[in-house]
C-alpha positions as a Markdown table, in Angstrom:
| # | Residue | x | y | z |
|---|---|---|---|---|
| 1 | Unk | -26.4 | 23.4 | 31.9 |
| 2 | Unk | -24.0 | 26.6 | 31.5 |
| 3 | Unk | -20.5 | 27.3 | 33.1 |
| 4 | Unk | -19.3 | 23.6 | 34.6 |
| 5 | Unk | -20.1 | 20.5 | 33.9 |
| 6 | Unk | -22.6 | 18.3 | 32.5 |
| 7 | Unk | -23.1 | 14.6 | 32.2 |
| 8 | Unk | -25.6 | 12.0 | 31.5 |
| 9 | Unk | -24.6 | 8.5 | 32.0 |
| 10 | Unk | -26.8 | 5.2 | 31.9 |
| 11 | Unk | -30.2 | 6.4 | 30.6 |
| 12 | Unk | -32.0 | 4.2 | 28.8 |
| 13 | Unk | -35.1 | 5.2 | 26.3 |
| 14 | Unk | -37.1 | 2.2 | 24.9 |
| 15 | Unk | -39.9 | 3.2 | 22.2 |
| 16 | Unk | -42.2 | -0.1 | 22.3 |
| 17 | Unk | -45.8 | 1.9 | 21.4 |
| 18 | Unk | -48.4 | 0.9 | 19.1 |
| 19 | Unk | -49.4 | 4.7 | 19.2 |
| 20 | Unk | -47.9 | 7.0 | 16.4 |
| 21 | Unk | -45.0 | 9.5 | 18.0 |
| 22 | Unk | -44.7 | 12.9 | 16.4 |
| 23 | Unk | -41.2 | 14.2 | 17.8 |
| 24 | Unk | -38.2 | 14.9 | 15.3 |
| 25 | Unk | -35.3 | 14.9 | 18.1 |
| 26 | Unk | -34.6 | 11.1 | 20.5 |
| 27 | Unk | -31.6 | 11.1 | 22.6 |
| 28 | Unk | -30.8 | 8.3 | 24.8 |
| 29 | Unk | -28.7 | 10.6 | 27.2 |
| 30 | Unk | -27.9 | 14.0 | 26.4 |
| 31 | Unk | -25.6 | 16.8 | 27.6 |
| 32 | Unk | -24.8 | 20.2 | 27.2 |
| 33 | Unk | -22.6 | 23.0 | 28.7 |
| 34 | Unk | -21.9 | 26.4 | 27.3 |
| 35 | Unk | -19.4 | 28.5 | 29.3 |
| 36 | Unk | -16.1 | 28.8 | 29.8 |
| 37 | Unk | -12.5 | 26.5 | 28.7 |
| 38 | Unk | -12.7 | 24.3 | 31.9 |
| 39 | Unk | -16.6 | 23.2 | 30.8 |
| 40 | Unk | -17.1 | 19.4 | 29.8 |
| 41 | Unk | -19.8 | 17.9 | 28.8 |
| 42 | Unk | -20.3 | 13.9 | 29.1 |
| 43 | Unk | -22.7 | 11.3 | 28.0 |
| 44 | Unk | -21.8 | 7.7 | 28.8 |
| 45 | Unk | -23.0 | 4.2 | 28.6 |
| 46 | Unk | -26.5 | 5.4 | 27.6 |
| 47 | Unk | -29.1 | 3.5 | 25.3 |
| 48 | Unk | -31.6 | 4.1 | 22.6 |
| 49 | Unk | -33.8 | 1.6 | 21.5 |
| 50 | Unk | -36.5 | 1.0 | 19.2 |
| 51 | Unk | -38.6 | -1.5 | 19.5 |
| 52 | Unk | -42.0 | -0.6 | 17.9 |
| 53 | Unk | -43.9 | 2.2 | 16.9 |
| 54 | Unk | -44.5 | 4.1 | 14.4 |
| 55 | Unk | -42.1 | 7.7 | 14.2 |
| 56 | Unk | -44.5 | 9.9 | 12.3 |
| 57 | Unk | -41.8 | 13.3 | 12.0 |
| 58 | Unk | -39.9 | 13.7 | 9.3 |
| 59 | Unk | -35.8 | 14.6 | 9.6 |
| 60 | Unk | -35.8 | 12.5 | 12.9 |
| 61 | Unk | -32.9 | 12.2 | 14.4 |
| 62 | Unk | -32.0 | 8.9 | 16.8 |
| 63 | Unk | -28.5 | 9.6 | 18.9 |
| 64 | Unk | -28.0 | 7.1 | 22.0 |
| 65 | Unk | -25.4 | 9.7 | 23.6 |
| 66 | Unk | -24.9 | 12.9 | 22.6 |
| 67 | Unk | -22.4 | 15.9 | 24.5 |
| 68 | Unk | -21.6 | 19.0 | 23.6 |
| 69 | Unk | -19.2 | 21.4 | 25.5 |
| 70 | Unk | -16.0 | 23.1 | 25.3 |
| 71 | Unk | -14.2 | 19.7 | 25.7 |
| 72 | Unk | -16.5 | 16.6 | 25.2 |
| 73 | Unk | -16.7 | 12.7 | 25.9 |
| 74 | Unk | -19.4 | 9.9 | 24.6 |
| 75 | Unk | -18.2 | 7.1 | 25.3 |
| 76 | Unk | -20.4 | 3.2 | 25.2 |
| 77 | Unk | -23.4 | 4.6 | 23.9 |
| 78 | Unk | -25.9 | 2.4 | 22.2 |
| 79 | Unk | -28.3 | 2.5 | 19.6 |
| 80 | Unk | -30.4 | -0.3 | 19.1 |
| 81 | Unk | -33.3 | -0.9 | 16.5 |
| 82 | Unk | -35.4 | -4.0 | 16.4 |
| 83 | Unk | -38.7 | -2.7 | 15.0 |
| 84 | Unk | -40.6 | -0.6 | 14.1 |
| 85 | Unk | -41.7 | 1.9 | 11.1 |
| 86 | Unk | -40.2 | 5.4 | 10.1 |
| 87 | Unk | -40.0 | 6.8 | 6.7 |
| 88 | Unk | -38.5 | 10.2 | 8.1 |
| 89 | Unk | -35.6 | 9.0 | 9.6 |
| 90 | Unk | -32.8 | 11.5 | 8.8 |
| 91 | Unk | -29.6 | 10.3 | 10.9 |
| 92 | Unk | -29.0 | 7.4 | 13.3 |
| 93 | Unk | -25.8 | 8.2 | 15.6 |
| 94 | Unk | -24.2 | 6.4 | 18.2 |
| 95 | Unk | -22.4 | 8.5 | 20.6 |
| 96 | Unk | -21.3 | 12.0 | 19.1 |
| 97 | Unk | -19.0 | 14.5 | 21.2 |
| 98 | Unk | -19.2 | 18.0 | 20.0 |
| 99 | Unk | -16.9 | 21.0 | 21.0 |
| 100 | Unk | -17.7 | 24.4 | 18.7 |
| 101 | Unk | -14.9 | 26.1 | 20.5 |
| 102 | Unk | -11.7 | 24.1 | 19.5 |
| 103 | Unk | -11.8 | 21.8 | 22.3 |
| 104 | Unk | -10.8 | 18.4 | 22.8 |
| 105 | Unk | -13.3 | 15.6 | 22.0 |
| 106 | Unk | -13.8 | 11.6 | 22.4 |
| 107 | Unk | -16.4 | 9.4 | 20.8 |
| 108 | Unk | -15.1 | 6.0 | 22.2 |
| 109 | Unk | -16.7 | 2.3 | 22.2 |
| 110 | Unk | -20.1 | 3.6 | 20.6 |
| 111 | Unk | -22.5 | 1.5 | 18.9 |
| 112 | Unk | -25.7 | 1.1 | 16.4 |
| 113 | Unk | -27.4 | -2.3 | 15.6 |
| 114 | Unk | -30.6 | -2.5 | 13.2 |
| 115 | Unk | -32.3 | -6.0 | 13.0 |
| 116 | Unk | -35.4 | -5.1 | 12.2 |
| 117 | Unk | -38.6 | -2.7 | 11.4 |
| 118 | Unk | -39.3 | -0.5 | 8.5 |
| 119 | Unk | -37.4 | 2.3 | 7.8 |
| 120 | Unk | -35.9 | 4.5 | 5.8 |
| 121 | Unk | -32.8 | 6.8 | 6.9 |
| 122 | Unk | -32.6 | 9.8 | 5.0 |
| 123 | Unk | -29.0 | 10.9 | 6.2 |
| 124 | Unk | -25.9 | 9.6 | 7.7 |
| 125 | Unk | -25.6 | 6.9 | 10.1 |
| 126 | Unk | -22.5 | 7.1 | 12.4 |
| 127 | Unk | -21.1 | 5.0 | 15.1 |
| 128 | Unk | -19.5 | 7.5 | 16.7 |
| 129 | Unk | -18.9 | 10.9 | 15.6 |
| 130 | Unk | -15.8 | 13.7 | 17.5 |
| 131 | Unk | -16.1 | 16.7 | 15.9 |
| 132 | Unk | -14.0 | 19.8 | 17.3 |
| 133 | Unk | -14.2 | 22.4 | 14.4 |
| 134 | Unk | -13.4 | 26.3 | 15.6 |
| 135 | Unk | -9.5 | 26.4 | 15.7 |
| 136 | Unk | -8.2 | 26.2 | 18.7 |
| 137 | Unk | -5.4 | 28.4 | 20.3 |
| 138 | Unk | -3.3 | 25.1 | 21.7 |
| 139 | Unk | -3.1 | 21.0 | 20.6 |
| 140 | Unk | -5.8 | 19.0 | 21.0 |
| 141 | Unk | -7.2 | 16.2 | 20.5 |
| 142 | Unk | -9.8 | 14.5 | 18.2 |
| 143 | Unk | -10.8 | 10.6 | 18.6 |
| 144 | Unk | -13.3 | 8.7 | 17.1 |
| 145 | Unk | -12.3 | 5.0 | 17.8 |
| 146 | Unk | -13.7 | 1.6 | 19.2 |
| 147 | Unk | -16.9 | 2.6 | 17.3 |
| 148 | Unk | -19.4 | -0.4 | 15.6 |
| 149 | Unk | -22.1 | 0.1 | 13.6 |
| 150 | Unk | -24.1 | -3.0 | 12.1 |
| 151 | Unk | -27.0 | -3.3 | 9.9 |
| 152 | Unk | -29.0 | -6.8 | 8.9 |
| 153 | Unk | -32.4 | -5.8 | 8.2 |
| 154 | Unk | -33.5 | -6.0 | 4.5 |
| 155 | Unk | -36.5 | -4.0 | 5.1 |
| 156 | Unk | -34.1 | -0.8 | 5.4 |
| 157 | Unk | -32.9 | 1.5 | 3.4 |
| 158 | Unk | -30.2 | 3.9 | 3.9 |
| 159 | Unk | -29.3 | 7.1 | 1.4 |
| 160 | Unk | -26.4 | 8.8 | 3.3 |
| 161 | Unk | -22.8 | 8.4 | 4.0 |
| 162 | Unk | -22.3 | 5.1 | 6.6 |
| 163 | Unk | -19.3 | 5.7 | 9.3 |
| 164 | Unk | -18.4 | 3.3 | 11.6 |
| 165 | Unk | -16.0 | 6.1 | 13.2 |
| 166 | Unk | -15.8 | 9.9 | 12.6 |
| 167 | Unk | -13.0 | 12.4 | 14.0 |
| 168 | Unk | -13.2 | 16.3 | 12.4 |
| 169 | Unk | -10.5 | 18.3 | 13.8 |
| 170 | Unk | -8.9 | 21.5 | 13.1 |
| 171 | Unk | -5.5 | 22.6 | 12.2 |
| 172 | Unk | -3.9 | 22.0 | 15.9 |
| 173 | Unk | -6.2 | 18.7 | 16.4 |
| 174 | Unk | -4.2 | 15.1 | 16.6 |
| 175 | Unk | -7.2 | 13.4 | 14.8 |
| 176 | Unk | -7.8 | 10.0 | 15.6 |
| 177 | Unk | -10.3 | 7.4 | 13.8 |
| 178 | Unk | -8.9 | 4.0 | 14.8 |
| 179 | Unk | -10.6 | -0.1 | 15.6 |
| 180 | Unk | -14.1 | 1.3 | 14.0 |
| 181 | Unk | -16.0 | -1.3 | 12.3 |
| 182 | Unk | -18.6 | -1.4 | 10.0 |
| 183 | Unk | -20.9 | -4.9 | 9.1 |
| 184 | Unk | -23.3 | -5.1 | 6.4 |
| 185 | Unk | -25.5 | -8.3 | 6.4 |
| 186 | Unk | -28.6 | -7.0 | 5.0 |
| 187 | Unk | -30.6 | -3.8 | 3.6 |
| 188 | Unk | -30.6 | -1.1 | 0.5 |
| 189 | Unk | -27.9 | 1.0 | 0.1 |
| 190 | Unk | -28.4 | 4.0 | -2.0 |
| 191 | Unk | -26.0 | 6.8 | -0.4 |
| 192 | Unk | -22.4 | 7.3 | -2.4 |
| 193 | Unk | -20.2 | 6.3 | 0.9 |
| 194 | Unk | -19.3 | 3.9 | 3.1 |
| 195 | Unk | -15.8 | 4.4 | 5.7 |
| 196 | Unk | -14.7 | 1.9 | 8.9 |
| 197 | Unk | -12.3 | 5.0 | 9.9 |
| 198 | Unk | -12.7 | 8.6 | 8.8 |
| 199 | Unk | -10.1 | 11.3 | 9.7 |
| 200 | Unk | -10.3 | 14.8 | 8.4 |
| 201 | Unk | -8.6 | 18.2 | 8.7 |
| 202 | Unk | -6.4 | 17.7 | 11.3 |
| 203 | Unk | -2.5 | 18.4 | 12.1 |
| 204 | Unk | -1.6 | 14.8 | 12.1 |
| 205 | Unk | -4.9 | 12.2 | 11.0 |
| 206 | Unk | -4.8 | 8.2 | 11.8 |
| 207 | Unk | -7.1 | 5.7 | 10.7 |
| 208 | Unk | -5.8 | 2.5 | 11.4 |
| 209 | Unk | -7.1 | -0.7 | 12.4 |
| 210 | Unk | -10.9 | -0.2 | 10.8 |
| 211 | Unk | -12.9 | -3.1 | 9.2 |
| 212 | Unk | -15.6 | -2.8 | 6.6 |
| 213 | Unk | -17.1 | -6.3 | 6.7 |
| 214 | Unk | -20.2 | -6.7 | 3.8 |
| 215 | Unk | -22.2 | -10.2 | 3.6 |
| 216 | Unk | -25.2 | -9.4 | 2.1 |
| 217 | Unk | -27.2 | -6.1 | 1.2 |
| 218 | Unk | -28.3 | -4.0 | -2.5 |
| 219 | Unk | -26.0 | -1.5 | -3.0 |
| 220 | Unk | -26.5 | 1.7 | -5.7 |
| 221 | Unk | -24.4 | 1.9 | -8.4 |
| 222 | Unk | -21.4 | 4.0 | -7.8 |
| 223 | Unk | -21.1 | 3.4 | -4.1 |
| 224 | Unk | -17.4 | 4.1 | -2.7 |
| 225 | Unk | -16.4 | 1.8 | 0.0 |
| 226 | Unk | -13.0 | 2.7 | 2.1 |
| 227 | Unk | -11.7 | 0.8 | 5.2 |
| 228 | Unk | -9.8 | 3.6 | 6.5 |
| 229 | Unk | -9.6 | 7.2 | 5.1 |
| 230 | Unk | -7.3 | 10.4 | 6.7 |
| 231 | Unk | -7.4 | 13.7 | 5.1 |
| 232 | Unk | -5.4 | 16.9 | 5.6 |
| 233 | Unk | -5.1 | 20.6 | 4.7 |
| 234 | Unk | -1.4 | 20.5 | 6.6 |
| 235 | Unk | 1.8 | 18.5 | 6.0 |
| 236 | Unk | 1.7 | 17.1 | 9.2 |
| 237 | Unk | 1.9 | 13.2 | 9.7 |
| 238 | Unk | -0.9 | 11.1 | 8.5 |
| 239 | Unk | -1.5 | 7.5 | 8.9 |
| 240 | Unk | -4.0 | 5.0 | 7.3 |
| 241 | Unk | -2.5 | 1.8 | 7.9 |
| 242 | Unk | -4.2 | -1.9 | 9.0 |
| 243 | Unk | -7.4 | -1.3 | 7.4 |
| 244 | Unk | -9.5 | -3.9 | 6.2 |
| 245 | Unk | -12.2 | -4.7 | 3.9 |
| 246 | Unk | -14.1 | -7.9 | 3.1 |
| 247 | Unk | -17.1 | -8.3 | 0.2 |
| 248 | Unk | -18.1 | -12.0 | 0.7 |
| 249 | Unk | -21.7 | -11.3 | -0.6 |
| 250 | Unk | -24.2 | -9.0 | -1.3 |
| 251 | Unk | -25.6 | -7.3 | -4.9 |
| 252 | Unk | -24.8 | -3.9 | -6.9 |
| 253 | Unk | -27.3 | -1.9 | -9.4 |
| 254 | Unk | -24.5 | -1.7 | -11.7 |
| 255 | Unk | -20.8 | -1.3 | -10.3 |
| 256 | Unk | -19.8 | -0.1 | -6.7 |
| 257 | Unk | -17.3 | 3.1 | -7.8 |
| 258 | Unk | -14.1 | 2.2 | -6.1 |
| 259 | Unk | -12.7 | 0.2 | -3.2 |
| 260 | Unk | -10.1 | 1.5 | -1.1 |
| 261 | Unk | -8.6 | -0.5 | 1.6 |
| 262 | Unk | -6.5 | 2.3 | 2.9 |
| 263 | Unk | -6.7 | 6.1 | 1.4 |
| 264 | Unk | -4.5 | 9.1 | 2.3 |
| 265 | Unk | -5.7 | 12.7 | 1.0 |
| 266 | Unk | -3.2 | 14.2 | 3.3 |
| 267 | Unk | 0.7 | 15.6 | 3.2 |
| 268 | Unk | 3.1 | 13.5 | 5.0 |
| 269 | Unk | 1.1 | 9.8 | 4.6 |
| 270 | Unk | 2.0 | 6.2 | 5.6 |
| 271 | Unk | -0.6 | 4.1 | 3.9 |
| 272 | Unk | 0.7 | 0.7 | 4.8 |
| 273 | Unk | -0.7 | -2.9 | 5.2 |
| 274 | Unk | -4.1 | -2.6 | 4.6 |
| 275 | Unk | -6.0 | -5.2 | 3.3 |
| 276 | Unk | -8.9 | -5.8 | 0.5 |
| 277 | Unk | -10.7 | -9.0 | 0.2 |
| 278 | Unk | -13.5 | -9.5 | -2.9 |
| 279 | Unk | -15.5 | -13.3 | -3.1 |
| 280 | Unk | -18.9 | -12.2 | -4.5 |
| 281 | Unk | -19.9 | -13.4 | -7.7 |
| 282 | Unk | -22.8 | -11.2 | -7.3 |
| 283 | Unk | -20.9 | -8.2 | -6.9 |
| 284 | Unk | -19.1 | -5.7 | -10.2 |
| 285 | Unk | -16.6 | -2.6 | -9.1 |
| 286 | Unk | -14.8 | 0.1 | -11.0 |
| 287 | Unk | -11.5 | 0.2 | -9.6 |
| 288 | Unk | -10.0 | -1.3 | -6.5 |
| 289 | Unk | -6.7 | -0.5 | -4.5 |
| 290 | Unk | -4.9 | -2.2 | -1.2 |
| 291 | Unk | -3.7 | 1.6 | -0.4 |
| 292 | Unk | -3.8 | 4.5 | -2.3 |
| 293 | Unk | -2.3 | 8.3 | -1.3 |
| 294 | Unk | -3.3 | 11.7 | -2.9 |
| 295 | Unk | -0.2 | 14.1 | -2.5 |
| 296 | Unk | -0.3 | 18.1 | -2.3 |
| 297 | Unk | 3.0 | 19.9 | -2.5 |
| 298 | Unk | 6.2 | 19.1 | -0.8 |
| 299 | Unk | 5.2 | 16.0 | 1.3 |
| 300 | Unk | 6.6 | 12.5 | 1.7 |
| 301 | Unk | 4.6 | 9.2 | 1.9 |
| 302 | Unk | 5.3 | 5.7 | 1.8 |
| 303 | Unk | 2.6 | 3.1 | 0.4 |
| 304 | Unk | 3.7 | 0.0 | 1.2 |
| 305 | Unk | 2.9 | -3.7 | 2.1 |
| 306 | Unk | -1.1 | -3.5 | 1.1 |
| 307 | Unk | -2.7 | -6.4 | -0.4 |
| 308 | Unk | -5.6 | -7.2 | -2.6 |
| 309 | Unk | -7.0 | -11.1 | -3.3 |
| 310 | Unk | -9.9 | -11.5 | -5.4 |
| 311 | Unk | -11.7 | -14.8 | -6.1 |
| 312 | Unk | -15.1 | -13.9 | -7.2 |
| 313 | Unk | -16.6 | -10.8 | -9.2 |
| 314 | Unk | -15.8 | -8.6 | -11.6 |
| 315 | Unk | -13.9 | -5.7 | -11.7 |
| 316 | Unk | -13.9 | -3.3 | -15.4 |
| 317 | Unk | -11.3 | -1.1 | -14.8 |
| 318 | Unk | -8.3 | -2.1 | -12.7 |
| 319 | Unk | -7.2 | -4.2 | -9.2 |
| 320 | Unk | -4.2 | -2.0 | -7.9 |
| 321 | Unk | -1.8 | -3.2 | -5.0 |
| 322 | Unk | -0.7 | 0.3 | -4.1 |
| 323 | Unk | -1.1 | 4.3 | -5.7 |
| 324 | Unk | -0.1 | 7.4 | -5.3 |
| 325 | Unk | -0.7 | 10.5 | -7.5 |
| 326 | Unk | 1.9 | 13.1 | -6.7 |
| 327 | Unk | 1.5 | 17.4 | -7.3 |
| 328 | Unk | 5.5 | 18.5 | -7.5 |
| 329 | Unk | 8.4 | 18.3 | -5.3 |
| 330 | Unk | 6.4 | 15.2 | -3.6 |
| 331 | Unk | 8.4 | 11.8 | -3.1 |
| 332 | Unk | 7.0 | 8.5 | -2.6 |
| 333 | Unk | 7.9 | 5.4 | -1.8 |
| 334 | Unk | 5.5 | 2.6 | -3.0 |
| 335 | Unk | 7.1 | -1.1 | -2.4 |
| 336 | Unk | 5.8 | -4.9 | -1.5 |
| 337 | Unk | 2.3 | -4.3 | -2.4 |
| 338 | Unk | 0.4 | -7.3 | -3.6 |
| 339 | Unk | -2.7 | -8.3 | -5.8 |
| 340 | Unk | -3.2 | -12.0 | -6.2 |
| 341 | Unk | -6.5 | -13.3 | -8.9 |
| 342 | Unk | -7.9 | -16.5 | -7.7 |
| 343 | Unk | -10.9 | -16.0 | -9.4 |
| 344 | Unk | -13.1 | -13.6 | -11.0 |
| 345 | Unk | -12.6 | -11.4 | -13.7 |
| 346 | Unk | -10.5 | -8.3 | -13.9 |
| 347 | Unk | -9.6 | -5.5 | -16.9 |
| 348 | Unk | -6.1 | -4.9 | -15.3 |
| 349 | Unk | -4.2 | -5.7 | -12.4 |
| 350 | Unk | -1.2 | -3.5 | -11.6 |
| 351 | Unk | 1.4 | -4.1 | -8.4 |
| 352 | Unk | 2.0 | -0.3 | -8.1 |
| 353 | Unk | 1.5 | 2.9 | -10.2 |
| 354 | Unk | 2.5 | 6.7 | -9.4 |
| 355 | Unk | 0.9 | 9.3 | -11.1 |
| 356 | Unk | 3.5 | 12.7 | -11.6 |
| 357 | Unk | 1.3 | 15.6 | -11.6 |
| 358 | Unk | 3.8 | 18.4 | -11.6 |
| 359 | Unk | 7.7 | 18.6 | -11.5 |
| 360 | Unk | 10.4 | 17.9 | -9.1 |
| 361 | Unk | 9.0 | 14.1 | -7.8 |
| 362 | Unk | 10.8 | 11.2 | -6.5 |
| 363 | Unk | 9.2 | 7.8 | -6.8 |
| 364 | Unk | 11.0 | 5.1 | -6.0 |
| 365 | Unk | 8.6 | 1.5 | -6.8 |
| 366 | Unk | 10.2 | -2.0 | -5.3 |
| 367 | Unk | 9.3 | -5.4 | -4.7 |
| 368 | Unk | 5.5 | -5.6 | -5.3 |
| 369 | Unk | 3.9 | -8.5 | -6.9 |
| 370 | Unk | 1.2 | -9.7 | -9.1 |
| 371 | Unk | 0.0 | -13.4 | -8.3 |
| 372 | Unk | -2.2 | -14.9 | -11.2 |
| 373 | Unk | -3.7 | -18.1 | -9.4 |
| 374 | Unk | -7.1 | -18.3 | -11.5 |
| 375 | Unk | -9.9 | -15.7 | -12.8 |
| 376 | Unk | -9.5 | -13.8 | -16.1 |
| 377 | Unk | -7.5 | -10.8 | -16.5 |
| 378 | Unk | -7.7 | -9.4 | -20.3 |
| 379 | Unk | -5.1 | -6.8 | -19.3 |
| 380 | Unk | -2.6 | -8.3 | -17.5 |
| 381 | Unk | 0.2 | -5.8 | -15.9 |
| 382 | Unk | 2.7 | -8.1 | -13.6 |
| 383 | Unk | 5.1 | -5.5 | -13.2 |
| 384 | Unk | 5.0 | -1.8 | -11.5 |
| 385 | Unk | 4.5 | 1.6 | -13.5 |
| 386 | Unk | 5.1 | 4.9 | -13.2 |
């Protein structure tokens, strides 16, 4: 539809076939508007399910809700797969809301469950996905939140990035990626990525309050997993706070890269409370941090209060409480972060560390803690550096 409004709310799409289906593009509910800055597009409460079948395309695409305007909502969208076989699966999404003319956007309370069938996913799997990228002559706003996805079949495999929440904006866009969650239970991994919250390019980015939650699954060496992540070309006020993530089982081909509960690749960042919890014996990582913040120049950021417990796995590098690498004239305030061993074995364990990149920083470093309560730790570091 052109110059209004569109919508599509409560569809449902179930493929239960025994036939062979040849088209590359699904969409539970779908709606489009191109016109003018009062058009809005919505696609709500709509479902995508399949059952059984064989999808015979390759680059398919399976989105439960998808709208696309000059201001956009998708909002309890659900995709659902219990069956059966596809080996040209390129993305599974949720609910995605799409404006490419610097609108306002929502993906809210979307959701994607696979419990079953044969597949294999090509691309990136999202739970919901706001994306507003042409700037924009005026604030607005950019939220991915509320979003789920959950995966327990071992019979998949996945190759792209995994997002339980998504929120693009542009350099006047609040950008939102909040209460996403991600659970893991069962399948092959083999893509680099995996975020509850993701927050990028906005004035001011949040991703707070996202769980990545992994029971089971075989996961490709090298595979970066972050609970909440906000990044920013501006110096604007960014938040990745109240993140967690949990490993309780599972396998690795090697070592998972790095573990982040919270991460901040922004300017002004509060990366604050989050929370990383390893008890796999099955399960090897590189490095992992409670909260960690990547400066540019001439920004302030506080990395405080994040905690990391370990009682099972191995870890070859180092467990850090809290991080932040600074570029000049930065300050940073990194204080009562915490890594406690319980079990497990660890290279290094550090409460806090800055890295100074340039000239001009201020770090001050107070009150975190190292717990030693069982496990091995060949390098032991109780006390902060800088």
């Amino acid at each position: 539809m052109q110059n209004g409004a569109a919508s599509a709310v409560n569809n449902t799409i179930t493929l239960n076939t025994n036939a062979a289906i040849a088209a590359n593009i699904f969409y539970g509910g779908l709606a489009f508007v191109n016109g003018g800055y009062t058009d809005k597009a919505t696609a709500t409460g709509n479902t995508l399910s399949l059952e059984k079948g064989t999808l015979s395309g390759s680059g398919v695409v399976l989105t439960a809700g998808s709208a696309t305007g000059y201001t956009a909502e998708a909002t309890g969208n659900t995709l659902s797969i219990s069956g059966g076989t596809a080996t040209g699966l390129y993305a599974l999404t949720g609910g995605e809301a799409i404006s490419a003319s610097g609108g306002s956007v929502s993906a809210a309370n979307n959701s994607i469950k696979v419990t079953g069938g044969t597949l294999a996913v090509a691309g990136d799997i999202c739970g919901g996905d706001a994306e507003s990228s042409q700037t924009s002559s005026a604030a607005i706003t950019v939220d991915a939140s509320g979003n789920a996805v959950t995966l327990n079949d071992a019979d998949v495999s996945y190759a792209g990035t995994i997002y339980g929440g998504k929120a693009k904006g542009n350099t006047l866009a609040a950008v939102t990626a909040s209460t996403n969650t991600v659970t893991i239970q069962a399948g092959t991994f083999k893509g680099s990525s995996i975020y509850g919250g993701y927050g990028d390019s906005g004035t001011t980015d949040k991703s707070d309050g996202n769980t990545v939650t992994i029971t089971g699954g075989t996961f490709a060496s090298g595979t970066a997993i972050t609970g909440g992540y906000v990044s920013s070309f501006t110096a604007g006020a960014s938040s990745s706070r109240h993140n967690v993530v949990s490993i309780t089982g599972g396998t690795v081909a090697g070592s998972m890269n790095r573990v982040y509960g919270g991460k901040a690749d922004a300017g002004n960042s509060n990366v604050t409370d989050n929370t990383v919890e390893l008890d796999s014996a099955n399960v090897s990582y590189n490095t992992v941090y409670g909260g960690y913040a990547l400066f540019s120049k001439n920004v302030e950021a506080t990395v405080s209060n994040n905690a990391v417990t370990m009682k099972a796995g191995t870890v070859s590098d180092s467990i850090t409480g809290g991080e932040s690498w600074l570029a000049s004239s930065d300050k940073a305030t990194i204080s009562s972060n915490t890594v406690t061993l319980e079990g497990g074995e660890a290279n290094s364990i550090v409460g806090s560390y800055a890295q100074l990149g340039g000239t001009g920083n201020t770090v001050a470093i107070t009150g975190n803690t190292v717990n030693l309560n069982g496990g091995t730790c060949h390098l032991g570091l109780g006390w902060s550096g800088s």
